[in-house]
C-alpha positions in Angstrom: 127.8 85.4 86.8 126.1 87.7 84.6 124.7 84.3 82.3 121.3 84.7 82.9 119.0 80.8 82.2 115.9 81.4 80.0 112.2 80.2 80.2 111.8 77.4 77.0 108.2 77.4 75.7 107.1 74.4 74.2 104.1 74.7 71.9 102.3 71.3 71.9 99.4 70.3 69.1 97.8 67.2 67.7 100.0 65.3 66.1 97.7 63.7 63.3 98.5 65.5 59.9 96.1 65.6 56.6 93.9 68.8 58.4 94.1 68.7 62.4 97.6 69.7 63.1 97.6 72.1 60.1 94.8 73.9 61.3 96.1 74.5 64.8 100.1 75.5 63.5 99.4 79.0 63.9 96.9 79.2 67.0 99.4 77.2 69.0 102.5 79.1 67.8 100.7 82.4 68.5 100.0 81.2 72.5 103.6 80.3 72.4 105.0 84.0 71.3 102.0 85.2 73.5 103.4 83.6 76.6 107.2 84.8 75.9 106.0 88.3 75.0 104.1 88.2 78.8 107.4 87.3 80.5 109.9 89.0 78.4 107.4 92.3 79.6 107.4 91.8 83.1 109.9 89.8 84.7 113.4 91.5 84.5 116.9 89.5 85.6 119.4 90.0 88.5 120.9 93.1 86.5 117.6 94.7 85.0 117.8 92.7 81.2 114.8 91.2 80.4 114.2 88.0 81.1 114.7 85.6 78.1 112.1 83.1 76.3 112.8 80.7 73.7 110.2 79.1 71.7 110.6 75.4 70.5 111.6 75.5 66.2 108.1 74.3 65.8 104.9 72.9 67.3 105.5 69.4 69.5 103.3 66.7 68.1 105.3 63.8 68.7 108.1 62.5 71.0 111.3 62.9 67.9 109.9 67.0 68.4 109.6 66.7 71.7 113.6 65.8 71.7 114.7 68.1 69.1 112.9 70.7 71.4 114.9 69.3 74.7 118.1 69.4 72.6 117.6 72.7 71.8 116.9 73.9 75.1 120.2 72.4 76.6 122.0 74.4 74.4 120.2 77.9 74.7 120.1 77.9 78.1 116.7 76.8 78.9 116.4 76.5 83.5 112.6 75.9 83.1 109.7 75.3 80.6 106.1 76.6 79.8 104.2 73.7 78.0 101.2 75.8 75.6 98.4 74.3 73.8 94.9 74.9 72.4 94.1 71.6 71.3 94.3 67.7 72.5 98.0 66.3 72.4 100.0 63.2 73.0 100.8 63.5 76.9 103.3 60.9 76.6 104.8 62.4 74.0 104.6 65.4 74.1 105.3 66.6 77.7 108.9 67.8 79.2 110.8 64.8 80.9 113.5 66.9 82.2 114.6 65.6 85.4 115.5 69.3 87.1 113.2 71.9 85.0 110.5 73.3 86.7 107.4 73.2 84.5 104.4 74.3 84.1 101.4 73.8 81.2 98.9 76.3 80.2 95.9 74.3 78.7 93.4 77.0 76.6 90.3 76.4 77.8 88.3 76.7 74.6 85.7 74.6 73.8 86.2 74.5 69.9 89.5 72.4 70.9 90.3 70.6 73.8 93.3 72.2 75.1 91.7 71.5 78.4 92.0 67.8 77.9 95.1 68.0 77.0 96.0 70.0 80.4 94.2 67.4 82.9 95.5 63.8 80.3 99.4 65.5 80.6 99.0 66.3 84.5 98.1 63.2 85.2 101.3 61.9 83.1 103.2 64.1 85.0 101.8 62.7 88.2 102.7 59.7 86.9 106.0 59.3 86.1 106.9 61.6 89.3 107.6 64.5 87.3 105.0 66.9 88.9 104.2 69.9 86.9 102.4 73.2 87.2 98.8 73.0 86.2 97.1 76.4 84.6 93.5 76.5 83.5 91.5 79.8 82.7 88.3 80.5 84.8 86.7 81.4 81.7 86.4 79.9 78.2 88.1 81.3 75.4 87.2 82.2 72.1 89.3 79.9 69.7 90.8 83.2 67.9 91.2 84.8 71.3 94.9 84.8 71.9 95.1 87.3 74.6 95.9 85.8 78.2 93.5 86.1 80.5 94.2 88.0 84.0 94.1 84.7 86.2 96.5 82.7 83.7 98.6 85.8 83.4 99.2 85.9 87.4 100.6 82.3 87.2 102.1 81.9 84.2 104.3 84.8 85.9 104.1 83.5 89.2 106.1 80.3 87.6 108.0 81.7 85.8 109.3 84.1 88.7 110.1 81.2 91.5 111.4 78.7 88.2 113.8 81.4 87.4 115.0 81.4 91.2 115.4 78.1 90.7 117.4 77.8 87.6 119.4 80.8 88.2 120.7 78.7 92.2 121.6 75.5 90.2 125.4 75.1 90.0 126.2 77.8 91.7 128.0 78.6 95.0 127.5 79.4 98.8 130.9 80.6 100.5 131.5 80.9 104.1 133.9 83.3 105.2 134.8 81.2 108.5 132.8 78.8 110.0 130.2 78.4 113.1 129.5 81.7 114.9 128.6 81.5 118.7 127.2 78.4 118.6 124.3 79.4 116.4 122.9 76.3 114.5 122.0 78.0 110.8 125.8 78.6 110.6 126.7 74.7 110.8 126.2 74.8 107.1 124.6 71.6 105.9 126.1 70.5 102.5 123.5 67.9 101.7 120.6 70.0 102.3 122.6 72.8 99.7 123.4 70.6 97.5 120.2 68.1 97.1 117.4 70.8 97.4 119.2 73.9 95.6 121.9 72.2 93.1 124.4 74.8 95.2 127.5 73.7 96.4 129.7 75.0 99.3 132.7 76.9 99.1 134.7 77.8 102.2 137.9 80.1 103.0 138.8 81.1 106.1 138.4 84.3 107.2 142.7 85.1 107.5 142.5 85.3 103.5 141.0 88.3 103.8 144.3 89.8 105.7 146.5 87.4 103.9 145.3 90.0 100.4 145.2 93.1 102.5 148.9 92.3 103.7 150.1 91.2 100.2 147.7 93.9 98.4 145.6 91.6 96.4 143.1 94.0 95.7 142.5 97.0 93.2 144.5 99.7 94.3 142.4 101.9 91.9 139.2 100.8 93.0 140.4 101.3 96.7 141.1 104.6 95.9 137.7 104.8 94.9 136.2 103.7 97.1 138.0 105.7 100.3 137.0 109.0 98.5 133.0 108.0 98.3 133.5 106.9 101.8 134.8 110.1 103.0 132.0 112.3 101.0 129.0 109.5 101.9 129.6 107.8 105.4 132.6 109.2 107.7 130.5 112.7 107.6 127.8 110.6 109.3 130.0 109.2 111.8 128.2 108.8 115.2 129.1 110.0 118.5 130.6 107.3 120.6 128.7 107.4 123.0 128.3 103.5 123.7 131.8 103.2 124.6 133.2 103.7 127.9 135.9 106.1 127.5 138.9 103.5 128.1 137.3 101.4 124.9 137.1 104.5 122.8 139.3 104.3 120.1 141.5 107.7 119.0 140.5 109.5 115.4 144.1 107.5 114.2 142.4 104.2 115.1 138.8 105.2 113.3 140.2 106.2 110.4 142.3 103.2 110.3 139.2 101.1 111.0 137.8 102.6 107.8 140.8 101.9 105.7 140.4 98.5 106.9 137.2 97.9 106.3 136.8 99.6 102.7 139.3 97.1 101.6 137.5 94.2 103.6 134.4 95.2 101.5 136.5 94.7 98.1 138.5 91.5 99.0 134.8 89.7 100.3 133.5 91.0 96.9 136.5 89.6 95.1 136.2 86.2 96.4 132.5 85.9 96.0 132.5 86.5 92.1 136.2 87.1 90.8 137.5 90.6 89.6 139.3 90.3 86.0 141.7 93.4 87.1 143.4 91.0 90.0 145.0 88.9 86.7 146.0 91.6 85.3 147.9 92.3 88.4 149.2 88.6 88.6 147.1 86.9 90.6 145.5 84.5 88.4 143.6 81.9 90.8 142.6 85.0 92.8 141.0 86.5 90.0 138.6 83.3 89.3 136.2 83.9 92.8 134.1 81.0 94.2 130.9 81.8 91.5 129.0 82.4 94.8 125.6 83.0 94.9 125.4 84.0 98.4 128.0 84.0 101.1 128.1 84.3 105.1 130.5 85.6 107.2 131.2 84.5 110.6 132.6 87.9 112.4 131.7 86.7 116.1 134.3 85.7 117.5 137.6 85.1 116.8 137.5 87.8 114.0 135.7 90.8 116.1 137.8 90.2 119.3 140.6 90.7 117.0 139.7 93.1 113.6 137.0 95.6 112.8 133.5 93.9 112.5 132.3 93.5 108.9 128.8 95.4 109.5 130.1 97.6 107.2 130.9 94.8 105.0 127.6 93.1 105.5 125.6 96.1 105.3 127.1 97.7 101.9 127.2 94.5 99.9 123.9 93.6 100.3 122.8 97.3 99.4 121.5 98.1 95.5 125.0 100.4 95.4 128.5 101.2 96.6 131.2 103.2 94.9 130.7 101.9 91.5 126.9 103.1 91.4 124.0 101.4 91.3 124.1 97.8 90.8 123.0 94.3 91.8 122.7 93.4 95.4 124.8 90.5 97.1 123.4 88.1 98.9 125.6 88.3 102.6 124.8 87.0 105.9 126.1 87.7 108.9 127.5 85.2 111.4 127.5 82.9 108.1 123.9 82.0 109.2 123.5 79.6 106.0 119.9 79.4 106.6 119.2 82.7 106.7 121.3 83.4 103.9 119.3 81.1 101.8 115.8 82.8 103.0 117.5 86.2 102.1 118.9 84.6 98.8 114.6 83.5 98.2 113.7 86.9 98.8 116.6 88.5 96.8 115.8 86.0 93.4 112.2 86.7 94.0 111.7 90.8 94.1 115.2 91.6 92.8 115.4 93.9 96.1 118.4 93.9 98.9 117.2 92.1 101.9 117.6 92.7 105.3 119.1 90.4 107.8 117.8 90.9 111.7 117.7 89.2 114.8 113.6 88.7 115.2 114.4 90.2 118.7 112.0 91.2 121.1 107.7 91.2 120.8 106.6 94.4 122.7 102.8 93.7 123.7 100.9 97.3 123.7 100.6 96.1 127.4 104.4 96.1 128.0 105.1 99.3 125.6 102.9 101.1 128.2 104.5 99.9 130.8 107.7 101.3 130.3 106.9 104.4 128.0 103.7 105.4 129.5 102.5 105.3 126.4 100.3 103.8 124.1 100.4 102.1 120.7 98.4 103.6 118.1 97.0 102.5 114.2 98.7 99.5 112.5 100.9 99.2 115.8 98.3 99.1 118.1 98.1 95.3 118.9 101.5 94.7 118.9 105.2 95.6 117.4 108.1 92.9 116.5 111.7 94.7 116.8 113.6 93.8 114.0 117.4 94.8 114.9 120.9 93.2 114.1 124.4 94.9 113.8 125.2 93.5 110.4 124.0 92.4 107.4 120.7 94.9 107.3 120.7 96.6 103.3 120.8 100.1 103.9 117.7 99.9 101.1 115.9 99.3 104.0 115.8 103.0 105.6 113.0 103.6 103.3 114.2 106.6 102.0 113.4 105.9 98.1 109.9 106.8 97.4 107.2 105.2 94.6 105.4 106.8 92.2 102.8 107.4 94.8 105.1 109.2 97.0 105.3 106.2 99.7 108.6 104.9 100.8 109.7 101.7 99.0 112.6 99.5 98.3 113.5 99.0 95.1 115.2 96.5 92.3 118.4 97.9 91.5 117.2 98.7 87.7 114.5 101.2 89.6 117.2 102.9 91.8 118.0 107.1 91.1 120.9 109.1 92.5 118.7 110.5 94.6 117.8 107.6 96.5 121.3 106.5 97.3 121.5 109.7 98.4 118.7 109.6 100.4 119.7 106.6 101.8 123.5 107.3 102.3 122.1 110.7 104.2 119.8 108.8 106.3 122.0 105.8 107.9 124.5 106.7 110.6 127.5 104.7 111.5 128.4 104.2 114.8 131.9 103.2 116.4 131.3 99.6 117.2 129.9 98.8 120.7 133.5 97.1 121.8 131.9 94.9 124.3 130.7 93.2 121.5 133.3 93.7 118.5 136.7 93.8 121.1 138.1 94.9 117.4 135.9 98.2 116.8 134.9 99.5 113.5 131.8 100.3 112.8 127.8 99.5 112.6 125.2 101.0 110.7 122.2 102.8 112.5 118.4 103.7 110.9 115.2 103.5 111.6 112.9 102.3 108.8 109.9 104.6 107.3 106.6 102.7 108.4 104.2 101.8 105.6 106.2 99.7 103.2 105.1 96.5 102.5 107.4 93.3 103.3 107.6 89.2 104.0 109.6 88.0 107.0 111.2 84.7 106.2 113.4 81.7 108.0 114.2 78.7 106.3 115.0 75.7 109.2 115.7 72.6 109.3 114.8 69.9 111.4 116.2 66.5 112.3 113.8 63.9 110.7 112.4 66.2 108.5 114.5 68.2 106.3 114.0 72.1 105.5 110.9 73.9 106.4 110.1 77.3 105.2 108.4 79.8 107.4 106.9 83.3 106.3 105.1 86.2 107.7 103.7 89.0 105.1 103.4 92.4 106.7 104.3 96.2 107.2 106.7 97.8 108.8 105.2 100.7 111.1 106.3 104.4 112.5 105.5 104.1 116.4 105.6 107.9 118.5 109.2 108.4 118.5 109.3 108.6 122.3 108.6 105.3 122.4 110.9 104.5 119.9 113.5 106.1 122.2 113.0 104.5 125.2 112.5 100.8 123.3 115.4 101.9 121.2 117.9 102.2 124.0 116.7 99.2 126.1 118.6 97.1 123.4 121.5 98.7 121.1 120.4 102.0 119.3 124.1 101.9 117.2 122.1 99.2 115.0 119.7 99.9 112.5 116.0 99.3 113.9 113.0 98.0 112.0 109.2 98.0 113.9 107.7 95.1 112.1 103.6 94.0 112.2 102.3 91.0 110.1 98.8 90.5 108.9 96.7 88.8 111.4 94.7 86.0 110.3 92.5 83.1 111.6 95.8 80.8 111.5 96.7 79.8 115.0 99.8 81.3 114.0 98.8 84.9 113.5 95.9 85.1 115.5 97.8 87.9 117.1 101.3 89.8 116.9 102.6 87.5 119.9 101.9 84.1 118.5 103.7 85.1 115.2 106.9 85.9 117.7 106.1 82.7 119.5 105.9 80.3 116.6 109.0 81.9 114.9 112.1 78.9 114.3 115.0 80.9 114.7 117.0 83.9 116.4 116.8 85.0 112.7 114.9 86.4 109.6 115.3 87.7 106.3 113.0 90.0 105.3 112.7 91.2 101.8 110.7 94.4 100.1 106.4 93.5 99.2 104.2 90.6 100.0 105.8 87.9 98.3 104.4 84.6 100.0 102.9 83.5 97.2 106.1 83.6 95.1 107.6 81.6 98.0 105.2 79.0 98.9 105.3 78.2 94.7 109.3 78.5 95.1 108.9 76.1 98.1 107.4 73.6 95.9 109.2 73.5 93.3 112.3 72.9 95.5 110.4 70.1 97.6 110.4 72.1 100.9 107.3 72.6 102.9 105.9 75.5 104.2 105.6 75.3 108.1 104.3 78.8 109.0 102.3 81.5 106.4 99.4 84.1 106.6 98.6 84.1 102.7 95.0 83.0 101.6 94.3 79.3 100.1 93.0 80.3 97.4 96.1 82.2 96.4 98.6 78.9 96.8 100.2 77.7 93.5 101.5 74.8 93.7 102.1 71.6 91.5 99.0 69.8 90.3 100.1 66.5 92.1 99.9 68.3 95.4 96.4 68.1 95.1 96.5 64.1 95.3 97.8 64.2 98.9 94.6 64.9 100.5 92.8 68.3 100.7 94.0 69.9 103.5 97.1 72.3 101.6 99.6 72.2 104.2 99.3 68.5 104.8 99.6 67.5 101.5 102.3 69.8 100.9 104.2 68.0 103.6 103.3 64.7 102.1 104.1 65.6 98.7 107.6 66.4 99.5 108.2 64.2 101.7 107.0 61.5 98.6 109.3 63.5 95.6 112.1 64.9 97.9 114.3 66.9 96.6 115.4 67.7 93.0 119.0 66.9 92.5 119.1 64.1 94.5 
């Protein structure tokens, strides 16, 4: 799991030798070890490493390099590439024909050489064979000695790089669902086809008595249990909750809650265990437990069979996709609850995108200023005046989100797992509450997690859908969450469940009918569900959403910020038809 795919860069020239191609061997190499050095800089992987280039043995000037450049790719690695060039090249020739790597071409725009040419001759090969590539031409020209990288080809050269890593770094890998279909709820009718044809994933499935079968026949690490019971009792059961949702008869005695936690500690570890393996479990004996599903992402039904019978996994769901547990800080998982596939893959974008752990919530209730006065008697005030969305669910919720790290300026944040201190996990440990589970829900108990987020941080709400007819659409909101007067709070709080952890969410109106105001965002929302994820990352996903032949239904990011592949551009000129008609034309990668 920890096999990271790397960004090929394939530095293209003019083929014809005796002077032309020898004068342009080092300008085009030099672009080439430019554009690694740019992502090798900036762009980290899933565990904080850098993310990896490799550079083609020499400049591609005809089709026998082109190969020996594909063949080398195959074996480094190589999940998507960055085509370079300051000159005119063979298209033909010289371009990637990879059927499943994202790619992109930078074309120096320098009038000494045409690398321009090249750029606009090679797109329209690309467009040509159905092979659609990522277009990127400077505002301004260049200086032929100039090898820096301009701002504007710097923002999408890593804009590409970022989704096409998300890309590469899904194919062949896993999405397991502990259970199957939760209440009814479509997203968790997991769709195979769609998995497997847009996001080369495939689907695992165990059902959800193999997590007893291992706690009966202790097919876990003892050690590790251990472990993790002791960090339990210093970091969560001293933040235990009244229960004060229960009615006395449900309550469960301090035997039964400490049991609960027992139970659920080693539910954490077993989930863990099956998503990605654990080496110590052959040491112990159990070979084919040891091996894990290589899952991505995962789901877990909970509701119903499981909750009118065990402890709920919000503890499960809440911990694993957190940037620590008892081992330290570390890489997020990717878990939804009620094995809400669709959701899982939205929180799985947003997750490969900013490297932060995502929240899962019900996109529950839009409370018009109107309304709020209404019942509080009070009034809405700064970024919440026109409007707040409660974001609340019981389970799968990152306890990243309380807000409680801080950036350099001071504000509250969520961040990567490579940018996490001991202080923040503190912080965040201290400021999330667990509650004995409300039992008219979870018949089983255990317990849920309970914040309220800091206002002022920076986030995209996300669904991915899909429709009969159409396929999967992508839908995205980019906005803040917000503090409201904690009266309020209290009284909107406790009209719904105030054991689960509570997010006040605004997006960024716009002139789209769609966020023309806070209701119509709520209104044109697909799902019960969204993912949201840390900082305004639409653009990321709307050139993710491309490259994976989905199209984007719902955003609120400027035009003239979309990136998408140059052949979008011949499906007409309004950007979200095209988009529609371009994937509808391509479809999707792996099938």
């Amino acid at each position: 799991m920890k096999k990271y795919p790397k960004i090929g860069i394939r530095p293209t020239i003019d083929g014809r030798q005796g002077g032309v191609r020898e004068s342009l061997e080092d300008k085009t190499m030099n672009l080439a070890k430019a554009v690694a050095e740019l992502i090798s800089s900036n762009l980290k992987n899933g565990d904080g490493s850098p993310v990896e280039c490799v550079i083609a043995d020499s400049t591609i000037g005809r089709v026998a390099e082109s190969a020996a450049c594909a063949e080398k790719f195959e074996r480094e690695g190589v999940g998507a590439t960055i085509t370079v060039t300051s000159c005119w090249c063979y298209g033909s020739e010289t371009m990637d024909m990879h059927p499943h790597w994202p790619k992109a071409v930078w074309g120096f725009n320098g009038t000494e050489r045409p690398g321009a040419v090249y750029l606009a001759a090679v797109l329209a090969g690309h467009a040509q064979k159905g092979l659609p590539a990522f277009g990127i031409y400077g505002h301004d020209v260049q200086d032929l000695d100039d090898n820096t990288i301009p701002a504007d080809v710097s923002e999408k050269l890593l804009r590409f790089a970022r989704s096409a890593m998300a890309v590469a770094n899904m194919r062949g890998k896993s999405y397991l669902s502990f259970g199957s279909v939760c209440m009814g709820i479509a997203g968790s009718i997991v769709d195979p086809d769609f998995f497997q044809e847009y996001l080369g994933i495939r689907n695992e499935s165990v059902d959800e008595t193999e997590i007893l079968r291992r706690m009966e026949e202790g097919i876990y690490d003892h050690e590790e249990y251990a472990k993790a019971m002791a960090w339990t009792e210093k970091y969560c059961k001293p933040n235990e909750g009244e229960d004060f949702k229960n009615r006395p008869e449900k309550r469960k005695t301090r035997e039964q809650k400490d049991a609960d936690w027992e139970f659920i500690v080693k539910m954490t570890i077993i989930m863990r265990d099956l998503m990605t393996g654990n080496p110590k479990l052959r040491e112990m004996g159990f070979k084919e437990e040891a091996i894990g599903h290589n899952a991505i992402a995962a789901g877990f039904q909970g509701q119903r069979q499981w909750t009118d019978w065990k402890p709920n996994g919000d503890f499960s769901e809440a911990l694993l996709n957190t940037t620590f547990d008892w081992n330290g800080i570390r890489e997020a998982y990717v878990l939804a609850t009620e094995n809400d596939a669709c959701n899982g893959v939205a929180m799985l974008f947003g997750h490969l995108l900013s490297g932060c752990g995502q929240m899962f919530s019900d996109i529950r209730t839009y409370w018009s200023p109107e309304a709020v006065k209404r019942v509080t008697g009070k009034e809405l005030t700064g970024m919440a005046e026109n409007g707040i969305i409660h974001l609340i669910n019981s389970g799968a919720t990152t306890l990243d989100a309380t807000g409680e790290s801080h950036n350099e300026a001071g504000e509250p944040c969520m961040k990567p797992n490579w940018e996490m201190t001991e202080a923040d996990v503190e912080a965040c440990l201290k400021a999330t509450t667990w509650y004995p589970a409300d039992r008219d829900y979870f018949r089983g108990g255990g317990f849920s997690s309970n914040f309220l987020s800091k206002g002022g941080m920076p986030v995209t709400m996300m669904r991915l859908n899909l429709v009969k007819g159409l396929g999967p659409v992508l839908q995205l909101a980019e906005g803040w969450t917000v503090d409201i007067d904690p009266e309020i709070h209290q009284v909107l709080n406790m009209r719904t469940d105030p054991t689960w952890p509570t997010t006040w969410f605004v997006p960024r109106l716009c002139d789209k009918p769609a966020f023309r105001d806070v209701y119509s965002v709520m209104n044109n929302w697909g799902a019960n569900h969204g993912a949201i994820s840390y900082g305004h990352i639409g653009q990321d996903l709307i050139t993710l959403a491309s490259m994976l032949r989905i199209p984007v239904c719902m955003h609120n990011v400027e035009d003239d910020k979309i990136f998408r592949p140059a052949a979008w551009n011949a499906f007409g000129m309004d950007k979200e038809g095209s988009d529609y008609r371009a994937c509808a034309t391509y479809g999707p990668i792996y099938k």
